[in-house]
GUKERO-973018 format. One record per residue: residue number from 1; residue in three letters; x, y, z of N, C-alpha, C in turn. Coordinates in pm, whole numbers, always signed. Layout:
BEGIN
> num / residuo / nu / nv / nw / cau / cav / caw / cu / cv / cw
> NUM / ALA / X / Y / Z / X / Y / Z / X / Y / Z;
...
# end
This chain:
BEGIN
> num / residuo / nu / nv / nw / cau / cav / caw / cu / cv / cw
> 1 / UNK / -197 / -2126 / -1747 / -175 / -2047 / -1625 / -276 / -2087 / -1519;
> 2 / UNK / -204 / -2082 / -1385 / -312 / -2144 / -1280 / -414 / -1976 / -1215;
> 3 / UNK / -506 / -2029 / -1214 / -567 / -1882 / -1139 / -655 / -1958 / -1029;
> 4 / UNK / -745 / -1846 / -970 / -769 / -1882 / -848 / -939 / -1798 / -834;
> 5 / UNK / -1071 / -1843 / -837 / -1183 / -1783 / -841 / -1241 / -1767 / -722;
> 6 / UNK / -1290 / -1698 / -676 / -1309 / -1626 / -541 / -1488 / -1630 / -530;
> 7 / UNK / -1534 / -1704 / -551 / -1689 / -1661 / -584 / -1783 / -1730 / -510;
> 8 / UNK / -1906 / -1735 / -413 / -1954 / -1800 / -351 / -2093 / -1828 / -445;
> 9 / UNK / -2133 / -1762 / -538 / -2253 / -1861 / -609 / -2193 / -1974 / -677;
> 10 / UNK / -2231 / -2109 / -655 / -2186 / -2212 / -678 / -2213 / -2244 / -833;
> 11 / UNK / -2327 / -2198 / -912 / -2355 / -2204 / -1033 / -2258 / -2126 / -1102;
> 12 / UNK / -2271 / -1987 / -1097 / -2171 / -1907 / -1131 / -2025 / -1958 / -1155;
> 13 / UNK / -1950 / -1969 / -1030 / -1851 / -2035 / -1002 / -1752 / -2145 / -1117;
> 14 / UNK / -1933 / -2226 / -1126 / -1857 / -2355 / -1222 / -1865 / -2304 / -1355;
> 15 / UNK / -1911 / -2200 / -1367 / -1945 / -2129 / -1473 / -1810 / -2066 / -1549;
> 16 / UNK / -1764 / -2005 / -1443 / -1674 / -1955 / -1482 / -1545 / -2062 / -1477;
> 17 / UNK / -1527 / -2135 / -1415 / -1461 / -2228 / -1427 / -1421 / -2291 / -1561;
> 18 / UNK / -1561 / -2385 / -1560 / -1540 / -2435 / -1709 / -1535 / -2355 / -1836;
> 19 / UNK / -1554 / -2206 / -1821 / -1549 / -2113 / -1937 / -1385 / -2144 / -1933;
> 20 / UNK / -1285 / -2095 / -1815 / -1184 / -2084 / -1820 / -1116 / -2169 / -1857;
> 21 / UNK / -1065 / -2329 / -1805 / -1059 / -2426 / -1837 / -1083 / -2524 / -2009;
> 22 / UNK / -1196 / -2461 / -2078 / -1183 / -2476 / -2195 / -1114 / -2371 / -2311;
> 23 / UNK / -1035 / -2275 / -2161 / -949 / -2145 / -2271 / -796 / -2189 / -2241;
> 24 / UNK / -791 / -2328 / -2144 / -649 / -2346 / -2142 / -600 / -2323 / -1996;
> 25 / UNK / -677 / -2268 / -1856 / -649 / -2241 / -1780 / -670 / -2346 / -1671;
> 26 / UNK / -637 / -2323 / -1597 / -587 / -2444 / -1439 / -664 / -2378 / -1381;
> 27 / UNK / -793 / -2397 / -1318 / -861 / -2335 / -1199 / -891 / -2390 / -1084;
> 28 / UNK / -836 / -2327 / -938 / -947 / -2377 / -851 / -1036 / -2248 / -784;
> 29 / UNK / -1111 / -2321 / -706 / -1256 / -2173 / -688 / -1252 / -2242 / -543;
> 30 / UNK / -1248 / -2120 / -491 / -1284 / -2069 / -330 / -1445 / -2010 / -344;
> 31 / UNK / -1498 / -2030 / -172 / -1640 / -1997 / -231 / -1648 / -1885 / -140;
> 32 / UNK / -1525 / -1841 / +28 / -1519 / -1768 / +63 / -1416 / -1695 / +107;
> 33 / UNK / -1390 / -1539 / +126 / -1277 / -1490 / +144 / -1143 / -1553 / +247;
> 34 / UNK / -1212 / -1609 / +345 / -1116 / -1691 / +422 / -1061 / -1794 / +331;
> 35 / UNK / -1129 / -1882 / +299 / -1094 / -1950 / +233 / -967 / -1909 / +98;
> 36 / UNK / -998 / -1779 / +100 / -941 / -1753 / -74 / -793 / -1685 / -3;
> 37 / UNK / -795 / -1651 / +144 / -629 / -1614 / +183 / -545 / -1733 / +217;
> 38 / UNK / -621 / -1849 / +268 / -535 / -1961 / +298 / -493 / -2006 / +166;
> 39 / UNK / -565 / -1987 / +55 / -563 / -2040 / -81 / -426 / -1999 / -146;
> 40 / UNK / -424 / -1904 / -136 / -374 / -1789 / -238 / -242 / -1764 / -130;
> 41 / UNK / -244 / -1762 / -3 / -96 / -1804 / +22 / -22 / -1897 / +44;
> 42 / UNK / -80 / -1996 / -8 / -26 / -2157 / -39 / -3 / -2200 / -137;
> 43 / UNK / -48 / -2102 / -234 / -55 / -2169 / -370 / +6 / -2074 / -448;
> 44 / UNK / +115 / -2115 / -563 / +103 / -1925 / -642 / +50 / -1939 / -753;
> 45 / UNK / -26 / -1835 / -721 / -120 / -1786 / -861 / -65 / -1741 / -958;
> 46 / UNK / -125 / -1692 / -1075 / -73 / -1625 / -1187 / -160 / -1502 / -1167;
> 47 / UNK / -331 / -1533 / -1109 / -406 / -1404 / -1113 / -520 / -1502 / -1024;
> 48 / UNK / -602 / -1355 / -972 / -717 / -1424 / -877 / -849 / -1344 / -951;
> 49 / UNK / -953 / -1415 / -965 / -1101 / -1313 / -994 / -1191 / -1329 / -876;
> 50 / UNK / -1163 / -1214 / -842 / -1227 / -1204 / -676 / -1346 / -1165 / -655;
> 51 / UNK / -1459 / -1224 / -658 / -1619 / -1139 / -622 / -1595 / -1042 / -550;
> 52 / UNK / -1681 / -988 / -520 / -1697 / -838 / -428 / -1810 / -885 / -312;
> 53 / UNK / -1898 / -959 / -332 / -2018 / -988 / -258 / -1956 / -1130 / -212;
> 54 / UNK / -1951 / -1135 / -99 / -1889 / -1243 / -23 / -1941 / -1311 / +104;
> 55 / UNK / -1968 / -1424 / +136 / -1980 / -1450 / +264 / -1883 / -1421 / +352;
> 56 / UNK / -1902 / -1340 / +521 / -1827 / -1340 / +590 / -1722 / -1225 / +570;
> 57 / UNK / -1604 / -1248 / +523 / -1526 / -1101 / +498 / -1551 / -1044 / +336;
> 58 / UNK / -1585 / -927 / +301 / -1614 / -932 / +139 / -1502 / -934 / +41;
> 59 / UNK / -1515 / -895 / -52 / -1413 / -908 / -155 / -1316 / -783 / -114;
> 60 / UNK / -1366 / -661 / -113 / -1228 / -586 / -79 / -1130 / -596 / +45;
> 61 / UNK / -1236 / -637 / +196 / -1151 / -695 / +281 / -1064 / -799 / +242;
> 62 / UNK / -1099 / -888 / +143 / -1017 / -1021 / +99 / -904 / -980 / +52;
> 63 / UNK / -914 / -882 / -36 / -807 / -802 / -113 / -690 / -753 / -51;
> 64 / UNK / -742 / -666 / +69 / -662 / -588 / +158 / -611 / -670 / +218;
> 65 / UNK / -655 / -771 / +308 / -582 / -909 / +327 / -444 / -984 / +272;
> 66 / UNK / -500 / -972 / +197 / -374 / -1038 / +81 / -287 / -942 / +70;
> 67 / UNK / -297 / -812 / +32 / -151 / -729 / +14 / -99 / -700 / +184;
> 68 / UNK / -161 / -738 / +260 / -113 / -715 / +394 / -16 / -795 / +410;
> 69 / UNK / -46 / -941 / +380 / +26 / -1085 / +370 / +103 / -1078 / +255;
> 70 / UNK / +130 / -1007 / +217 / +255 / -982 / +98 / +250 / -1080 / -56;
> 71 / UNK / +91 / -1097 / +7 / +63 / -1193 / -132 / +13 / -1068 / -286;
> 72 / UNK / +94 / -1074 / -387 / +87 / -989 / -484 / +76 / -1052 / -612;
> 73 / UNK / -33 / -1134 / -642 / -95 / -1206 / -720 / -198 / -1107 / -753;
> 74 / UNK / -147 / -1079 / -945 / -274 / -986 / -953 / -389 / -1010 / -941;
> 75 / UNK / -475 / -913 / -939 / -619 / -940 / -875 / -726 / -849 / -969;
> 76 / UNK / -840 / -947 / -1031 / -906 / -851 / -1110 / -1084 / -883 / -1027;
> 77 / UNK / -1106 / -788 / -944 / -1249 / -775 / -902 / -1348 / -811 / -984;
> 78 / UNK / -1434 / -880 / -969 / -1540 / -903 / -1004 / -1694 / -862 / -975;
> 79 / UNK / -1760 / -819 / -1014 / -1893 / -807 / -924 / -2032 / -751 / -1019;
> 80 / UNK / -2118 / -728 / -984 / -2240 / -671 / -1022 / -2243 / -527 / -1046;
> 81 / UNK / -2205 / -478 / -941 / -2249 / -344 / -894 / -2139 / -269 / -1000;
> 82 / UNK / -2138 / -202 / -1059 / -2092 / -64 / -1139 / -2055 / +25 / -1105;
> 83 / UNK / -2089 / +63 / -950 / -2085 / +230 / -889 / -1939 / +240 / -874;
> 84 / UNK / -1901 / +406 / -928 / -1746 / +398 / -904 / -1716 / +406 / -784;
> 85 / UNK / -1778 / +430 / -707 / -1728 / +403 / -543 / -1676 / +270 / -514;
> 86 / UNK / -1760 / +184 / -600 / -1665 / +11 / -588 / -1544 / +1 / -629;
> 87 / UNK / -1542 / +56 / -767 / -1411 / +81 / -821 / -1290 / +88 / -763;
> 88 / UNK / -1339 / +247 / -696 / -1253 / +309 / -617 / -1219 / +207 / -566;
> 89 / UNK / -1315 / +132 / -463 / -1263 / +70 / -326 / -1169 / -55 / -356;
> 90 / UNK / -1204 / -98 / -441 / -1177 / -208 / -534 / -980 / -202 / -529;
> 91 / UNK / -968 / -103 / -635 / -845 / -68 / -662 / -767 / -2 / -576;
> 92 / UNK / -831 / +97 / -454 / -761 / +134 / -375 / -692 / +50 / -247;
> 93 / UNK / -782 / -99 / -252 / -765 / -176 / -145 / -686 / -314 / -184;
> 94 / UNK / -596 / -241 / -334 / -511 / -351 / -375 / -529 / -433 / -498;
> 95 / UNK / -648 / -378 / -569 / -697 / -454 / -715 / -604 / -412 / -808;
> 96 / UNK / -586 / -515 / -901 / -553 / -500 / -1009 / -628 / -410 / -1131;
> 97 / UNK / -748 / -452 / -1135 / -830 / -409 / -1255 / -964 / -479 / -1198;
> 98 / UNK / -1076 / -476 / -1297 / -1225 / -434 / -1270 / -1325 / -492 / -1366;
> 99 / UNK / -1412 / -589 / -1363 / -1471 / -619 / -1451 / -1605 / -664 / -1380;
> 100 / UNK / -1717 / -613 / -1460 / -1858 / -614 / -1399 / -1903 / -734 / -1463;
> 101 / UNK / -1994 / -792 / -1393 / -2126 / -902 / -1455 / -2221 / -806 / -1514;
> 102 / UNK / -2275 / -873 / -1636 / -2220 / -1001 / -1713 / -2098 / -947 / -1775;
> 103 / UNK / -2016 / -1061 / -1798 / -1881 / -1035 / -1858 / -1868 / -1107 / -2023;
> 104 / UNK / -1861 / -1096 / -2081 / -1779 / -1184 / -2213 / -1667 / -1269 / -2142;
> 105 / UNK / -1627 / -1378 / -2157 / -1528 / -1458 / -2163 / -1433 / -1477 / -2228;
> 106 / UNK / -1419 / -1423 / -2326 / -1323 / -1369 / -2404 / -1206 / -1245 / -2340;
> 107 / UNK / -1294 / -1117 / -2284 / -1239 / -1056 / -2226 / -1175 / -1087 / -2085;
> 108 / UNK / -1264 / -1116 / -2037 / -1225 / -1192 / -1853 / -1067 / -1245 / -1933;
> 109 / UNK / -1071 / -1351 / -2055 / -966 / -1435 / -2070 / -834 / -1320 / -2105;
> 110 / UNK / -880 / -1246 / -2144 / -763 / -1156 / -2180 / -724 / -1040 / -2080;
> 111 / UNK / -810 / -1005 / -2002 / -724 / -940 / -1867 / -659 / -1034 / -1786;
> 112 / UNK / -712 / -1130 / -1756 / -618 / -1232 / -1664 / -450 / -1268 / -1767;
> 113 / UNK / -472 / -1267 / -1869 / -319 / -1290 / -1954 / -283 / -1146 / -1957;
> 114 / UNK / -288 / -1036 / -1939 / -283 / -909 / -1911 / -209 / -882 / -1747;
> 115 / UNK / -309 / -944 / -1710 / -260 / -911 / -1551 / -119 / -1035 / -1501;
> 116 / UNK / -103 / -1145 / -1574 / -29 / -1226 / -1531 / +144 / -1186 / -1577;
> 117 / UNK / +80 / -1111 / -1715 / +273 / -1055 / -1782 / +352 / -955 / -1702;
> 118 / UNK / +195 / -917 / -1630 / +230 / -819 / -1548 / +364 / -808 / -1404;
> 119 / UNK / +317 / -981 / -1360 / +338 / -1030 / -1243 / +312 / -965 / -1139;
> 120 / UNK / +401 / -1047 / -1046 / +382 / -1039 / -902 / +417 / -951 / -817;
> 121 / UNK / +495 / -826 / -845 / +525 / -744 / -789 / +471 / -672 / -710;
> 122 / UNK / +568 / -614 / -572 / +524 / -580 / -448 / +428 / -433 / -490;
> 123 / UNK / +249 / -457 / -461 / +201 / -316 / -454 / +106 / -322 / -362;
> 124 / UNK / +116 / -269 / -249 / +89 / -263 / -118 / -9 / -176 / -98;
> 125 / UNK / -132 / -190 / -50 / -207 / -89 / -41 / -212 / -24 / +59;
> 126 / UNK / -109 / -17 / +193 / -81 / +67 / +268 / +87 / +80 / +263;
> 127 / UNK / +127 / +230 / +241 / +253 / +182 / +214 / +342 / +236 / +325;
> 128 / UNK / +465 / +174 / +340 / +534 / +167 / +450 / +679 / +192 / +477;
> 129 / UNK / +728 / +258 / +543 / +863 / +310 / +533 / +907 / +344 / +615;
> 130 / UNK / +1006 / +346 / +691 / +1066 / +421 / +817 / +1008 / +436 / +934;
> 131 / UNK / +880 / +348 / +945 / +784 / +418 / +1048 / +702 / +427 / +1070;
> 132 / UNK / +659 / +485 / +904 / +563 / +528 / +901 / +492 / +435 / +815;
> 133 / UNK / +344 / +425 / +800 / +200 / +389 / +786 / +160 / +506 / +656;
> 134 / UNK / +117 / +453 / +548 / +22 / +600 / +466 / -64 / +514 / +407;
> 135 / UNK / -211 / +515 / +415 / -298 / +436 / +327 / -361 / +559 / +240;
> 136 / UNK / -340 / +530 / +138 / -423 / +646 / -12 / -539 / +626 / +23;
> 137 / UNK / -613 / +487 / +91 / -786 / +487 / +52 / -815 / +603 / +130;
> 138 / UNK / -761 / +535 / +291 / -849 / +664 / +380 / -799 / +723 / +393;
> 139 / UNK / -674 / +798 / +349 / -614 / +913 / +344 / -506 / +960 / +502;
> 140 / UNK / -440 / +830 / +562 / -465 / +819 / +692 / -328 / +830 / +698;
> 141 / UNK / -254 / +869 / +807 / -76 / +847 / +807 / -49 / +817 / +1009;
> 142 / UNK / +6 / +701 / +1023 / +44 / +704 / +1140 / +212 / +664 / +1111;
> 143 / UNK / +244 / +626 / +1256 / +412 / +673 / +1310 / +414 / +595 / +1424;
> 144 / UNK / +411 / +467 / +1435 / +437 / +318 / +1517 / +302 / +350 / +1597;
> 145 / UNK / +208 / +384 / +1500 / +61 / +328 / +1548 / -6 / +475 / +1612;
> 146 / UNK / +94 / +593 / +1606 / +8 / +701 / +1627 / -36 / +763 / +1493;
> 147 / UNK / -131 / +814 / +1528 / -193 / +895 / +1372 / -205 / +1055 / +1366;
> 148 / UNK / -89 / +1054 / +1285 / -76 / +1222 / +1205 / -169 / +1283 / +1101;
> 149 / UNK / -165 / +1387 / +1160 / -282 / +1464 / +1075 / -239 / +1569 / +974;
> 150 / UNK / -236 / +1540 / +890 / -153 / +1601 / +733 / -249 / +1691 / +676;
> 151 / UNK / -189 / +1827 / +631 / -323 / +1876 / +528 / -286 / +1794 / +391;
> 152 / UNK / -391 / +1838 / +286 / -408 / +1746 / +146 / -275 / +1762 / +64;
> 153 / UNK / -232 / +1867 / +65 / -81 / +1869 / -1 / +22 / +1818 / +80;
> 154 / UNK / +54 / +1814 / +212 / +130 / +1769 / +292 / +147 / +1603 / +244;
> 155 / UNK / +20 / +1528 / +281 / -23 / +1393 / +253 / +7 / +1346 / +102;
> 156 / UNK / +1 / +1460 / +30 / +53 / +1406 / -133 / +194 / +1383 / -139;
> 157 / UNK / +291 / +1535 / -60 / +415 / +1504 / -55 / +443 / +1339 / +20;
> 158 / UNK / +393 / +1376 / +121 / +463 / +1211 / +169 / +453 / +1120 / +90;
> 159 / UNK / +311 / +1115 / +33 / +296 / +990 / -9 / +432 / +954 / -213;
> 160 / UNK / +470 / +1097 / -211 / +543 / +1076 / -357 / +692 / +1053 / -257;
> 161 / UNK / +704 / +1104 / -121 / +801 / +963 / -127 / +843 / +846 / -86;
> 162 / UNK / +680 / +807 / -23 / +674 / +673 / +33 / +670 / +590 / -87;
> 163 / UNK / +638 / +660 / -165 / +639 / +519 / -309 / +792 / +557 / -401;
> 164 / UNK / +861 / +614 / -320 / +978 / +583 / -359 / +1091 / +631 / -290;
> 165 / UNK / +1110 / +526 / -190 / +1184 / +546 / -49 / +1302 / +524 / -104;
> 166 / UNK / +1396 / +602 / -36 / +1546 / +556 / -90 / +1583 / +625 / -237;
> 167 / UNK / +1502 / +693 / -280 / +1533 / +774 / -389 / +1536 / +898 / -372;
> 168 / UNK / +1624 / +999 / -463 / +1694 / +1132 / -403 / +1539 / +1176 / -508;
> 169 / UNK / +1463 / +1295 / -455 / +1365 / +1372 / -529 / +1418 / +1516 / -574;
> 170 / UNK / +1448 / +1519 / -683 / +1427 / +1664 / -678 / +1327 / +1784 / -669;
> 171 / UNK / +1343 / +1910 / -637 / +1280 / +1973 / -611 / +1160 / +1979 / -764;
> 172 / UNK / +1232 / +1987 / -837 / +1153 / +1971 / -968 / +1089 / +1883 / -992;
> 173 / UNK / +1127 / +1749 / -986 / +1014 / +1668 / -968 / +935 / +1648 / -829;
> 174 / UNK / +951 / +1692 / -726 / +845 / +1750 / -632 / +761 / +1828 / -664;
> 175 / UNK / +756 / +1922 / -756 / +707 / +1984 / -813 / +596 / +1958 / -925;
> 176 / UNK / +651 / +1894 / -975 / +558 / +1762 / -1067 / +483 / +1669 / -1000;
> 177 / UNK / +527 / +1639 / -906 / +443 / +1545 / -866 / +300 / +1563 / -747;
> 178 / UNK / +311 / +1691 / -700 / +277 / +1738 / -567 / +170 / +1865 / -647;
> 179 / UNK / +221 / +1961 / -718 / +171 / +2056 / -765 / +120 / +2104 / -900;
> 180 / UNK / +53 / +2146 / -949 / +31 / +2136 / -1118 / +113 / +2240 / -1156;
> 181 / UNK / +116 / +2315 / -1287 / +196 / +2430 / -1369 / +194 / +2537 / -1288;
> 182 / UNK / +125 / +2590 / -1209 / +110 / +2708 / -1136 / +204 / +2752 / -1062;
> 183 / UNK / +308 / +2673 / -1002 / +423 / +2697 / -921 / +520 / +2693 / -1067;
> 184 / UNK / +624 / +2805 / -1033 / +769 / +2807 / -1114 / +849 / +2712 / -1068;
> 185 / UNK / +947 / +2669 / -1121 / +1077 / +2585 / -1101 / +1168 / +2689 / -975;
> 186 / UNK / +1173 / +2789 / -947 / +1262 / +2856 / -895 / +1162 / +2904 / -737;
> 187 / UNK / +1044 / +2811 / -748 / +976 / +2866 / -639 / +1042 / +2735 / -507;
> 188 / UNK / +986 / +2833 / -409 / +1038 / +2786 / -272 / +938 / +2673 / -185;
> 189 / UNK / +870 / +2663 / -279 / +782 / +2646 / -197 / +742 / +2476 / -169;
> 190 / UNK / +878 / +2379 / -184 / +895 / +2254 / -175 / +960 / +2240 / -17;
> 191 / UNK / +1053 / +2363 / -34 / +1113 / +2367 / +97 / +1025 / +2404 / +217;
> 192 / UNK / +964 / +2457 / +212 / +828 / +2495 / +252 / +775 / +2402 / +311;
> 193 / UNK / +716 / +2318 / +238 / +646 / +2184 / +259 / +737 / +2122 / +322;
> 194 / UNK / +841 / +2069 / +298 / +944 / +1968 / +349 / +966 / +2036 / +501;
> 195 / UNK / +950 / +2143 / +568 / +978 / +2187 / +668 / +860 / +2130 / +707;
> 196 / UNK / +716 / +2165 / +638 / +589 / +2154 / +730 / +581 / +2012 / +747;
> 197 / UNK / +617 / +1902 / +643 / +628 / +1783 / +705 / +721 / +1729 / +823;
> 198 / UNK / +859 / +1770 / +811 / +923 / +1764 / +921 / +847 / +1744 / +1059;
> 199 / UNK / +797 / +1850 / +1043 / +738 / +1939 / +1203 / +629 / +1802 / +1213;
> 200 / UNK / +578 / +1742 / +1134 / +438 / +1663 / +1167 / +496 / +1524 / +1188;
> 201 / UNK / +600 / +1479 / +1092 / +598 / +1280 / +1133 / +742 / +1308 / +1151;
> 202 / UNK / +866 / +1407 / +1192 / +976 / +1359 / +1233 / +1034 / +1411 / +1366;
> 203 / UNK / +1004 / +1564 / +1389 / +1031 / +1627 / +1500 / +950 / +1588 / +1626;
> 204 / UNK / +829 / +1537 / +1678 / +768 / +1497 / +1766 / +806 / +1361 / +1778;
> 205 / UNK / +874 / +1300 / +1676 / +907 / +1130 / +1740 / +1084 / +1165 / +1748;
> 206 / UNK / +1111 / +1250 / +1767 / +1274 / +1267 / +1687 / +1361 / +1137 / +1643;
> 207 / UNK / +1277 / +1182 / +1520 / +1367 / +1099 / +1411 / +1328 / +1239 / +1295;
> 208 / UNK / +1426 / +1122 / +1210 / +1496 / +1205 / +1055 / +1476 / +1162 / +961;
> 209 / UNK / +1348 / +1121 / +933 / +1318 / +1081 / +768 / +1350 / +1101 / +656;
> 210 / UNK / +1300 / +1279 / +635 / +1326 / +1368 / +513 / +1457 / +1387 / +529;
> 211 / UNK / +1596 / +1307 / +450 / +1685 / +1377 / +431 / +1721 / +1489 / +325;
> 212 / UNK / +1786 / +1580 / +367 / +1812 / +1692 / +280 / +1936 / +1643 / +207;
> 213 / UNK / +1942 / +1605 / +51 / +2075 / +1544 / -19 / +2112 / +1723 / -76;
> 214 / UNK / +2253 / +1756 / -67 / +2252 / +1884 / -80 / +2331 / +1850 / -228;
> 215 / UNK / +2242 / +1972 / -283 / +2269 / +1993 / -439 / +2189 / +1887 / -513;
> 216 / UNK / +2035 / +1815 / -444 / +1996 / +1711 / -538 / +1871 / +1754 / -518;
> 217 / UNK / +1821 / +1752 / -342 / +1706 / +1740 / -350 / +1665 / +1680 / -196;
> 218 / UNK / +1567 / +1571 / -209 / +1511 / +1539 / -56 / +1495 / +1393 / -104;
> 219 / UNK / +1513 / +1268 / +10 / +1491 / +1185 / +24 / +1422 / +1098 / +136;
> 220 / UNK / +1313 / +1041 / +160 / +1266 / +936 / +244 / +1370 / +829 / +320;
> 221 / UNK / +1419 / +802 / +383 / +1517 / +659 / +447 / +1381 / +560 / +382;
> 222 / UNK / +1488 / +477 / +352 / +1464 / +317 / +323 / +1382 / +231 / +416;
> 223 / UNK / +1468 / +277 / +540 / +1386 / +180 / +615 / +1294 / +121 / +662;
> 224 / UNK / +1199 / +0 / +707 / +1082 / -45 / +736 / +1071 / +13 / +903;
# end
């Protein structure tokens, strides 16, 4: 499998290289994030190991980059630092998975065959639909570049059906997905919400996102 190393210490780098390479793998190594988007959308990968500490743009800008450019080559972060705030940022800005220095080589070798069965499939770290803009990191929602201001449950609803536009929701699984056990099945209180979103990303641009499918439930439009 071909992969793609993202790393600007040059020792390191060959390090990991030739670890990889004597496990059977095709590598080439970028030493900076620019470098690693011209790379990686010219080339297809199977998987990328992306530093975090970068010259110039860092590893999670690199990241976010790439799912912007519709490049969806899994991606397993690399770095020093431990703090779950990296994590977070890591995965929220389009990572695959997470692995700190020092690493075993053994393992590195087996998330990258992990992440490759996985493939390439579209996962966008800002996601997009009809209009609208929703990024999970910063919690942010705009509407052809204006920005709506959602409370925390509002922003959950949207976001369960920006990640699945074009699908009928039922109230029950709105329910599941938006709220824990505390609400009944027979409560109202989806419709509720679906009104309060209305009022925020469809009635001030008039348009019609949330369709009401009668006798199913609520759906997002498809469209980009």
């Amino acid at each position: 499998m071909r992969v793609l190393i993202v790393e600007d210490e040059a020792k390191l780098a060959r390090l990991i290289r030739t670890g990889l390479e004597e496990r059977g793998f095709a590598v080439d190594v970028a030493g900076t994030g620019e470098d690693a988007l011209w790379m990686a959308g010219s080339t297809p990968y199977e998987a990328i190991v992306l530093d975090v500490m970068l010259p110039g743009i860092d590893g999670f800008e690199t990241c976010r980059r790439l799912r912007e450019d519709e490049v969806w080559t899994p991606i397993v972060m690399l770095t020093a630092r431990d703090a779950i705030a990296d994590r977070v940022g890591g995965l929220d800005g389009g990572a695959d998975d997470y692995l700190t220095k020092p690493f075993a080589f053994p393992e590195l070798e087996a998330r990258l065959r992990a992440l490759a069965r996985r493939g390439g499939e579209p996962r966008p770290a800002v996601l997009r639909a009809d209009g609208l803009a929703l990024d999970p990191a910063s919690r942010t929602v705009e509407r052809d570049g204006e920005p709506i201001q959602l409370s925390p449950t509002e922003f959950a609803m949207l976001e369960a059906f920006m990640r699945r536009p074009g699908i009928v929701l039922s109230r029950l699984h709105l329910l599941e997905l938006v709220w824990d056990n505390a609400y009944e099945n027979r409560s109202n209180v989806v419709d509720v919400y679906v009104r309060y979103l209305r009022a925020k990303i469809d009635e001030p641009f008039g348009t019609d996102s949330i369709e009401t499918i009668r006798g199913a439930g609520y759906r997002l439009r498809a469209g980009a």
